[in-house]
N, CA, C and O of each residue as an XYZ file, in Angstrom:
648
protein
N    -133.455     94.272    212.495
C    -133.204     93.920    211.163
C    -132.496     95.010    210.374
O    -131.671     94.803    209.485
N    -132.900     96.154    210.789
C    -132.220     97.175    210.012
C    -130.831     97.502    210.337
O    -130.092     98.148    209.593
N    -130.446     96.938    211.698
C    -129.072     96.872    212.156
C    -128.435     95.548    210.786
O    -127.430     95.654    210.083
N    -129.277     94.604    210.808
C    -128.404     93.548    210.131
C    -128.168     93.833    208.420
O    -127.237     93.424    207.726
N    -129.220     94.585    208.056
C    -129.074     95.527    206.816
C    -127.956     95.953    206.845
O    -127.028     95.440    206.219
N    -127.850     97.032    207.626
C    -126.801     97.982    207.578
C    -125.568     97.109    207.456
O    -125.039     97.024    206.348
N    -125.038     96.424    208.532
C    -123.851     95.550    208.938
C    -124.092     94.414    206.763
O    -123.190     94.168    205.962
N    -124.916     94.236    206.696
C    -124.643     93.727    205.213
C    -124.369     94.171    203.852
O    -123.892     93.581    202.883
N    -124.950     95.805    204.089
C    -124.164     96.472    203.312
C    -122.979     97.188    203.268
O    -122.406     97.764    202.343
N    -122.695     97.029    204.556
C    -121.295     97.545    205.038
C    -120.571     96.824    204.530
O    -119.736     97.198    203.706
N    -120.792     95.109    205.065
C    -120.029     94.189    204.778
C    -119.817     93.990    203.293
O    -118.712     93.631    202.887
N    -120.949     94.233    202.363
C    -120.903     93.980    200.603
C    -120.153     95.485    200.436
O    -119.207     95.251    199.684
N    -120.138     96.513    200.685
C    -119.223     97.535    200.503
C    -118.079     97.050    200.841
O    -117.322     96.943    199.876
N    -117.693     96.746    201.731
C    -116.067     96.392    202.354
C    -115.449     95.242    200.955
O    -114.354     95.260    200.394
N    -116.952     94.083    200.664
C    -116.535     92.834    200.307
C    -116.047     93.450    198.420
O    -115.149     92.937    197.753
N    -117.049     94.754    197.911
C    -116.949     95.313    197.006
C    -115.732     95.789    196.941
O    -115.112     95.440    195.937
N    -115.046     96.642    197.865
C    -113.926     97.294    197.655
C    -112.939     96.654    197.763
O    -112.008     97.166    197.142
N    -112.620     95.498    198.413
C    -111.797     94.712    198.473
C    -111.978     93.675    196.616
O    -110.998     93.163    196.076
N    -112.894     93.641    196.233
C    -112.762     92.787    195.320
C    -112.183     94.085    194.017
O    -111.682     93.922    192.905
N    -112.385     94.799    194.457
C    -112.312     96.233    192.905
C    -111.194     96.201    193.532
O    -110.411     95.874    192.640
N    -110.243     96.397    195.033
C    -108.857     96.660    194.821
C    -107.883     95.379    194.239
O    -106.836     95.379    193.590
N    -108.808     94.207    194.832
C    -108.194     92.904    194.250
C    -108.312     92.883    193.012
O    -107.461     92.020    192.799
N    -108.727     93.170    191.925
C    -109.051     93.571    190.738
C    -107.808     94.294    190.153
O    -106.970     93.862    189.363
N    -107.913     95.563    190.776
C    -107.129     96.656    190.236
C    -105.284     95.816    190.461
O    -104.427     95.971    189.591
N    -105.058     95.109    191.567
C    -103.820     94.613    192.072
C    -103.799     93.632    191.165
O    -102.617     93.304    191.068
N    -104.618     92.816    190.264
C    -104.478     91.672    189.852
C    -104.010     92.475    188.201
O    -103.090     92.136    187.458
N    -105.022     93.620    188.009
C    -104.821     93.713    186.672
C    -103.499     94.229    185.990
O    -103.019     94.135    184.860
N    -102.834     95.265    188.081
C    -101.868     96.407    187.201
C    -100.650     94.675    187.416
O     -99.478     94.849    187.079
N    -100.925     93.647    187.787
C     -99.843     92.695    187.617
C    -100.117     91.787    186.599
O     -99.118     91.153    186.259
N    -101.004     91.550    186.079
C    -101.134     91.361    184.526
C    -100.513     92.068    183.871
O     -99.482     91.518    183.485
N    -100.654     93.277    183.462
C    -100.087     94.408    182.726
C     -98.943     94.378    182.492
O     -98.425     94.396    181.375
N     -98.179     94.305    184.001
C     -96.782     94.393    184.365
C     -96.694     92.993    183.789
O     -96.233     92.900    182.651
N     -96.973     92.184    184.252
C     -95.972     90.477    183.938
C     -96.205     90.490    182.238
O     -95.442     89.848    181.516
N     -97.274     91.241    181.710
C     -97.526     90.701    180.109
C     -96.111     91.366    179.596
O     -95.245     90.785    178.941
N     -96.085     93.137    180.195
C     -95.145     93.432    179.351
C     -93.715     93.118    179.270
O     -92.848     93.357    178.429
N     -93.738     92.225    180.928
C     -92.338     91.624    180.778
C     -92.162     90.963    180.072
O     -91.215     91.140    179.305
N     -93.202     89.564    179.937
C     -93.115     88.418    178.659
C     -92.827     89.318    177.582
O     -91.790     89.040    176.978
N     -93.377     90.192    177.227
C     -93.203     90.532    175.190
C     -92.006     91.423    175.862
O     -92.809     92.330    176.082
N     -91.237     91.754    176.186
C     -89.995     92.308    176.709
C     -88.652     90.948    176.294
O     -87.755     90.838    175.458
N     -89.173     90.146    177.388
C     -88.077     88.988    177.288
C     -88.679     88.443    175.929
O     -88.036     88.533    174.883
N     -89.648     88.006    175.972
C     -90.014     87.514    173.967
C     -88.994     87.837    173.186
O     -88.282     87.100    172.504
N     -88.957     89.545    173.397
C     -88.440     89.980    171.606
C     -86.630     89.868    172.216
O     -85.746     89.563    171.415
N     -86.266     90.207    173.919
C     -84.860     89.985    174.054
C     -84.512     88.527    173.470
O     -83.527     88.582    172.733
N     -85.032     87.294    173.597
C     -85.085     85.752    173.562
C     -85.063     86.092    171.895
O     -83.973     85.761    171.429
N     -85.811     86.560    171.065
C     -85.727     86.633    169.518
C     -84.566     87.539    169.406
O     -84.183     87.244    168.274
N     -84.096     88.063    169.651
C     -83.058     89.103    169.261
C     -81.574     88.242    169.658
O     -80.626     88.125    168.881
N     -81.617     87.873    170.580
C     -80.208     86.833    171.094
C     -80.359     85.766    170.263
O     -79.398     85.743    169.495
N     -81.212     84.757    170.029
C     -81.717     83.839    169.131
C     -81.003     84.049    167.496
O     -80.405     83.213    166.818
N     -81.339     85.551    167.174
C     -80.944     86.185    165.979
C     -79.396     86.623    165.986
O     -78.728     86.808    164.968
N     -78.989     86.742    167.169
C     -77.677     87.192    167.534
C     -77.083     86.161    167.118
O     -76.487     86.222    166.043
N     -77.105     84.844    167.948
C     -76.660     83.672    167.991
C     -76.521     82.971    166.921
O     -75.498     82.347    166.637
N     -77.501     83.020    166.273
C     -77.525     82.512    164.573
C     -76.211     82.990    163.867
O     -75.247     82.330    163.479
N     -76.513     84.617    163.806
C     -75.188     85.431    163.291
C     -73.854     84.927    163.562
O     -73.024     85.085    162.667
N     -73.500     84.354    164.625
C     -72.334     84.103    165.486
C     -71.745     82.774    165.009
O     -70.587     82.368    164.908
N     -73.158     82.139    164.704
C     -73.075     80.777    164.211
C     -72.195     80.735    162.591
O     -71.113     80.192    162.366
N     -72.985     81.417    161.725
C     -72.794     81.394    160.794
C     -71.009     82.002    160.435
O     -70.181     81.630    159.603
N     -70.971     83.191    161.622
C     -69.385     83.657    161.306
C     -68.896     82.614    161.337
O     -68.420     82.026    160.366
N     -68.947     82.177    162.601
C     -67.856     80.633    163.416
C     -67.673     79.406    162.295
O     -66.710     78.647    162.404
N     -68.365     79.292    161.521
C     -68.756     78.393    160.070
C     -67.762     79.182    159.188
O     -66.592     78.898    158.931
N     -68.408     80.106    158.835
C     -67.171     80.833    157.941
C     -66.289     81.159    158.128
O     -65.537     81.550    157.236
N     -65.931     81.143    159.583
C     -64.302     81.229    160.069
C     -63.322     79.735    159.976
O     -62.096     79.745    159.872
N     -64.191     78.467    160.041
C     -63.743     77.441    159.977
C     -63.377     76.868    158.907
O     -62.259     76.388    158.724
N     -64.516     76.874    157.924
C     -64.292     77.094    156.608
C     -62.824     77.943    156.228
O     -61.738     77.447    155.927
N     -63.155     79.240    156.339
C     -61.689     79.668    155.780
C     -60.142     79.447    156.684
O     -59.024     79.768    156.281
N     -60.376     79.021    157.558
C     -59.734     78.156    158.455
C     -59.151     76.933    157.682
O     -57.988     76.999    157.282
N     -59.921     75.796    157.448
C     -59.319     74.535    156.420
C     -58.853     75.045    155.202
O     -57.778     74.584    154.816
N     -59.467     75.983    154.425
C     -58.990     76.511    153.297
C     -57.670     77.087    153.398
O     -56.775     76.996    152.557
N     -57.639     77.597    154.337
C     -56.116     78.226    154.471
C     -54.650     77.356    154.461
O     -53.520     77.472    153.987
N     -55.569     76.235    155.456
C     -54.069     74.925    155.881
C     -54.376     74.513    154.136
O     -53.308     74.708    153.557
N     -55.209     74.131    153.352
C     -54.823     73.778    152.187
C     -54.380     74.725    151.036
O     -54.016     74.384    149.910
N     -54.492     76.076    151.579
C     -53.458     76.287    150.213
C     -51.959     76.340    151.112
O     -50.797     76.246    150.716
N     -52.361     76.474    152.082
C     -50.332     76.517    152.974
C     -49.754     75.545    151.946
O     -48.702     75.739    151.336
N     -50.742     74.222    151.784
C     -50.127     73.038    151.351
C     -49.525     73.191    150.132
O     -48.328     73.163    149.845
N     -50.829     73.412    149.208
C     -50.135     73.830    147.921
C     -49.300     75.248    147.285
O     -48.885     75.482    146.150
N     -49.258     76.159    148.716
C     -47.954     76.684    148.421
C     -46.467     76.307    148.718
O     -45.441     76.687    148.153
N     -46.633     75.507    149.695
C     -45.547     74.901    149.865
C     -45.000     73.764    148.944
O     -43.845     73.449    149.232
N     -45.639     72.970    147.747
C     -45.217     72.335    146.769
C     -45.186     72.900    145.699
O     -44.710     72.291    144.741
N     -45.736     74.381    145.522
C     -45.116     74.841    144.728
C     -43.609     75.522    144.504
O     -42.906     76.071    145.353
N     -43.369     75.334    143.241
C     -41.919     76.018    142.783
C     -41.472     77.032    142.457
O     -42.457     77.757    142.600
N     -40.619     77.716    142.079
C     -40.362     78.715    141.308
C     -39.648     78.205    140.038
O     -38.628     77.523    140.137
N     -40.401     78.672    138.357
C     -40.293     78.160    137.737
C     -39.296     78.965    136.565
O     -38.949     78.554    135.457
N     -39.006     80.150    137.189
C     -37.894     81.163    136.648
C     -36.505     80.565    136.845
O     -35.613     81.002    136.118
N     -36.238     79.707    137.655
C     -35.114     78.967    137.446
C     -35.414     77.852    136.391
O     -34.784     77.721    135.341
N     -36.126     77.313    136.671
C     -36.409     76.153    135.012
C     -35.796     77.298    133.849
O     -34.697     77.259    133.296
N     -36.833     78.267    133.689
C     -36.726     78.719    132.496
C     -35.393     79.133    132.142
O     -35.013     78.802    131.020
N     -34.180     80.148    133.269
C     -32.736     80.289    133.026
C     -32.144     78.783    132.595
O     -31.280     78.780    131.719
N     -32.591     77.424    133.202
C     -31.548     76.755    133.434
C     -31.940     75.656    131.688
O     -31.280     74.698    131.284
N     -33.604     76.482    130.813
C     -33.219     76.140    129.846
C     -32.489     76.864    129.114
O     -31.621     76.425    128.360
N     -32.759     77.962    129.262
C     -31.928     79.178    128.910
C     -30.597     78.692    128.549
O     -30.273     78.579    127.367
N     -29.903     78.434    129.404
C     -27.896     77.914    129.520
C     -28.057     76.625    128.500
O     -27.299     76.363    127.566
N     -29.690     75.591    129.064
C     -28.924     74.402    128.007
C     -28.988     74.452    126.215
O     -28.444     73.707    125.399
N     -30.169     76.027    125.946
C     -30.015     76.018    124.759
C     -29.213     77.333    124.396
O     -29.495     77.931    123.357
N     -28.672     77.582    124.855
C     -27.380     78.900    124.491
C     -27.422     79.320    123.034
O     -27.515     80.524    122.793
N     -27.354     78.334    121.914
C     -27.321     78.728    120.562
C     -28.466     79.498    119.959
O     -28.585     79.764    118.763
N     -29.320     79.834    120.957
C     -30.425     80.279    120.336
C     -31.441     79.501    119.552
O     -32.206     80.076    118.777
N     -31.464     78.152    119.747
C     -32.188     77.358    118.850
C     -33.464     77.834    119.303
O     -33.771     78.471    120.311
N     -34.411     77.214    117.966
C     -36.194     77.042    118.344
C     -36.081     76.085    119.317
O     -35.234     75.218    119.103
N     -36.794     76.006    120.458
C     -37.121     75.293    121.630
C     -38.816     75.358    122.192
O     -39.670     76.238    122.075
N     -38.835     74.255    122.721
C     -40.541     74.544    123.144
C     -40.040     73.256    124.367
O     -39.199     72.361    124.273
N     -40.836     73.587    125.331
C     -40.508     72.406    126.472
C     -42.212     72.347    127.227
O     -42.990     73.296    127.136
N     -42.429     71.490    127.703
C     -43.716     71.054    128.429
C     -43.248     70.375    129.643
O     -42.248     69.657    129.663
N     -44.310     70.724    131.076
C     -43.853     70.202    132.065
C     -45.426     68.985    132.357
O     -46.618     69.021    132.051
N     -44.508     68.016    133.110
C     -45.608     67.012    133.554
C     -46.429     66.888    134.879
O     -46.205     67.904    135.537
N     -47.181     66.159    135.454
C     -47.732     66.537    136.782
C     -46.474     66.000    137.545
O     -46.555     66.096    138.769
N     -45.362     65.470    137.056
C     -44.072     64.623    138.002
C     -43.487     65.888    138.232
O     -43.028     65.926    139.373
N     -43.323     66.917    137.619
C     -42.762     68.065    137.359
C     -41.235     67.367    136.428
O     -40.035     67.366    136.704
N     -41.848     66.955    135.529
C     -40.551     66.259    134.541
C     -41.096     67.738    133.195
O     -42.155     68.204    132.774
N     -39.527     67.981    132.966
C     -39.683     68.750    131.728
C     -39.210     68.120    130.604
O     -38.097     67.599    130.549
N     -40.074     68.146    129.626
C     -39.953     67.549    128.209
C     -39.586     68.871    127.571
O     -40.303     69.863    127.704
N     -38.011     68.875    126.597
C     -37.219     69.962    126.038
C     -37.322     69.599    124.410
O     -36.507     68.744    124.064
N     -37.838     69.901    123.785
C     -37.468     70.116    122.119
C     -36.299     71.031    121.864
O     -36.182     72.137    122.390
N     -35.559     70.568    121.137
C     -34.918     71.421    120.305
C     -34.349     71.240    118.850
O     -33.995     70.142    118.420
N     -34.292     72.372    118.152
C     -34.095     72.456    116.867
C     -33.018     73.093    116.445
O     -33.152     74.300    116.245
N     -31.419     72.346    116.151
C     -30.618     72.874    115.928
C     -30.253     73.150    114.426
O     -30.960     72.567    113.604
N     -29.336     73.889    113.992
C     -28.846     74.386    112.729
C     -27.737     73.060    112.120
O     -27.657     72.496    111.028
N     -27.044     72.931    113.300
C     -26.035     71.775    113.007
C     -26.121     70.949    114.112
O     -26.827     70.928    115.119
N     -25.092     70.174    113.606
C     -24.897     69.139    114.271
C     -24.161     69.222    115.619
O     -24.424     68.790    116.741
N     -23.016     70.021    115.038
C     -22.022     70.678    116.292
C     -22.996     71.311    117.388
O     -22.864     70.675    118.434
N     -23.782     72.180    117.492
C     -24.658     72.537    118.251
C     -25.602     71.607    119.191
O     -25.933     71.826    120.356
N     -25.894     70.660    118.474
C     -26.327     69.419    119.137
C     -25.473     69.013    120.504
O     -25.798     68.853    121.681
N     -24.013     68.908    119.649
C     -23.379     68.458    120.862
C     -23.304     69.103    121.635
O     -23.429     68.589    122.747
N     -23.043     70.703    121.572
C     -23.076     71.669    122.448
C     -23.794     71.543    123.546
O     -23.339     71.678    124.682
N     -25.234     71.212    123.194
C     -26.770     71.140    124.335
C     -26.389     69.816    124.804
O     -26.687     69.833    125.999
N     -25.829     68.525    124.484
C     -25.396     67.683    125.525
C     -24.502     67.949    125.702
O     -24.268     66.740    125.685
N     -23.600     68.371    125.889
C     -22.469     69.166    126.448
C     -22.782     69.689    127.886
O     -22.365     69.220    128.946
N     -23.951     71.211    127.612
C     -24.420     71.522    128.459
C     -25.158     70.745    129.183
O     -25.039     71.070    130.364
N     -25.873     69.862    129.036
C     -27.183     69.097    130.153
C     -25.948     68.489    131.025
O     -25.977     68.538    132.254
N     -24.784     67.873    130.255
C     -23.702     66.828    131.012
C     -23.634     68.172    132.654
O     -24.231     67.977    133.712
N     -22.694     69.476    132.318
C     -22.510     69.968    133.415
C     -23.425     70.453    133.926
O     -23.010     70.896    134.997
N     -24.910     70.743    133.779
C     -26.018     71.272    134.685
C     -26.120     69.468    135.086
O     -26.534     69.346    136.239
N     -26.000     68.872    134.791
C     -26.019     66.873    136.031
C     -24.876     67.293    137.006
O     -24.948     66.938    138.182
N     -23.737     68.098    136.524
C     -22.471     67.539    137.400
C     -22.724     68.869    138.449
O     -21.981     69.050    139.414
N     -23.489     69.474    138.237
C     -23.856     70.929    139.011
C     -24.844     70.898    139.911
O     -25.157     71.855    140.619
N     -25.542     69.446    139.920
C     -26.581     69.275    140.185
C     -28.028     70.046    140.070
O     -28.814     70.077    141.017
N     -28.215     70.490    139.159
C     -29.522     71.498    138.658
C     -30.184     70.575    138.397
O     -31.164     70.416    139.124
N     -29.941     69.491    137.180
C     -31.021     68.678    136.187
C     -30.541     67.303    137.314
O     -29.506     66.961    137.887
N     -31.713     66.889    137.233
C     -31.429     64.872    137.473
C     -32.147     64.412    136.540
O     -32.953     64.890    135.742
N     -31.508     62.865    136.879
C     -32.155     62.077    135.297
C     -32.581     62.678    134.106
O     -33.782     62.511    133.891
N     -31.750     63.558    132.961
C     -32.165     63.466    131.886
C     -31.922     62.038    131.104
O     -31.323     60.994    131.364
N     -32.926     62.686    129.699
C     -32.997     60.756    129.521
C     -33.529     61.780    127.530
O     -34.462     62.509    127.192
N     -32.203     61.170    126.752
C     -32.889     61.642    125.350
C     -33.436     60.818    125.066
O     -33.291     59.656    125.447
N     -34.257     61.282    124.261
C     -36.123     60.001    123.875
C     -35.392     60.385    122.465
O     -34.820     59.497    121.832
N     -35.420     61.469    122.083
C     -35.163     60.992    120.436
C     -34.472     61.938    119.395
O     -34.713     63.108    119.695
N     -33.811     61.844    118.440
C     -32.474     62.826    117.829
C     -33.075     62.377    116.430
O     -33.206     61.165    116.259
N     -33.486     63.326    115.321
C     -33.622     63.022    114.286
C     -32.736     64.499    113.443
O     -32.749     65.726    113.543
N     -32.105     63.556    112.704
C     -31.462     64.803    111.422
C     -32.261     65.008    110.237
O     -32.889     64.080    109.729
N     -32.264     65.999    109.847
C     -32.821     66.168    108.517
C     -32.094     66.603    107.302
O     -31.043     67.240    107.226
N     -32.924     66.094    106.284
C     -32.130     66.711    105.406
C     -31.536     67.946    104.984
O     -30.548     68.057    104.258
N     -32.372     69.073    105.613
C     -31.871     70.674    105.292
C     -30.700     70.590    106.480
O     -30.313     71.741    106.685
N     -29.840     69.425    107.529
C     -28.748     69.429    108.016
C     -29.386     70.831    109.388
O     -28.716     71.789    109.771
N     -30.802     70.476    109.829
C     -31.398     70.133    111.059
C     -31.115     69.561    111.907
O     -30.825     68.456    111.449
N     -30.946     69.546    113.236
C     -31.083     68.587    114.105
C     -32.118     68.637    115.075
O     -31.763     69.312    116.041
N     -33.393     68.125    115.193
C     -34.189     67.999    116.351
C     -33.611     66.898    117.731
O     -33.227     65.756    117.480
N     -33.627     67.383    118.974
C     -33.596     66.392    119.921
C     -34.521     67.029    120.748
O     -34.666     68.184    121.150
N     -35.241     65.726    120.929
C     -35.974     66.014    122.490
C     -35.416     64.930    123.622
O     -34.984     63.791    123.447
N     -35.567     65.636    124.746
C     -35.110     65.117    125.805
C     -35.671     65.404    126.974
O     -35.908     66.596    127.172
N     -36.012     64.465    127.994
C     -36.466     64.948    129.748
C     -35.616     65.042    130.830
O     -34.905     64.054    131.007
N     -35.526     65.717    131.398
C     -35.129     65.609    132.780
C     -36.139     66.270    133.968
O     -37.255     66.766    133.818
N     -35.477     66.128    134.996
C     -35.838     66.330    136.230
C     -35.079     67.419    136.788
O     -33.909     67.297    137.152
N     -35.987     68.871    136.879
C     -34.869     70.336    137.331
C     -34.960     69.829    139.059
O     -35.863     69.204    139.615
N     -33.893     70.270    139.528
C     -33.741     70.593    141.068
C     -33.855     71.867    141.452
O     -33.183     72.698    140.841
N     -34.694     72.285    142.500
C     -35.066     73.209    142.912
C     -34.398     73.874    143.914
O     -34.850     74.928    144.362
């Protein structure tokens, strides 16, 4: 019996040390696999956070992307309006008071306020060869009033060519 003692505590020693090394093998791979998870965790949150970032450029790149083709657009219908202003310049030569307004057609509406009458004719005079020069299309006088201090107001529209 004391043989089978022995051989059973041998065997619970052996069965002991094997379970404390199985232990120790199980725990240092716990350890290890945990700190891989919170390793890849915070890499997976950090790319996650990356990705977001990337997102949001790619948005704001697209964004200013469409914004761009639309002002191309509306720079390209826009004009240069320093020729309007010379080419009222030439049609009121006499120096009259003038005031002109433009429309969304890009039609310019021209006031003017002459001293005489002769001068009047002068400014249709001029509109005739800025038509034959092709600068103005379709002007069109709306209205000519004289006054008594020997005034002449005309307003008139046309259409500048660009």
């Amino acid at each position: 019996m004391i043989a089978i003692e022995g051989q059973l505590r041998t065997a619970s020693l052996v069965i002991l040390l094997a379970l404390f090394c199985a232990s120790l093998f199980f725990g240092a791979g716990y350890i290890i696999l945990s700190r891989q998870f919170t390793s890849v965790s915070e890499k997976k949150q950090s790319l996650m956070t990356a990705i977001g970032k990337e997102l949001q450029k790619e948005g704001i790149y697209i964004t200013l992307k469409d914004r761009l083709v639309i002002i191309g657009h509306i720079i390209d219908q826009q004009h240069s309006w320093l020729g309007v202003l010379d080419l009222i310049d030439r049609v009121t030569a006499t120096g009259a008071r003038t005031s002109f307004a433009v429309n969304e057609n890009d039609e310019v509406n021209l006031s003017i306020t002459n001293n005489t009458l002769e001068d009047t004719f002068g400014v249709v005079d001029r509109i005739l060869k800025e038509v034959s020069a092709k600068t103005i299309a379709n002007p069109i006088l709306e209205s000519v009033q004289y006054k008594k201090d020997g005034t002449v107001s005309v307003s008139l529209t046309f259409i500048p060519i660009f």
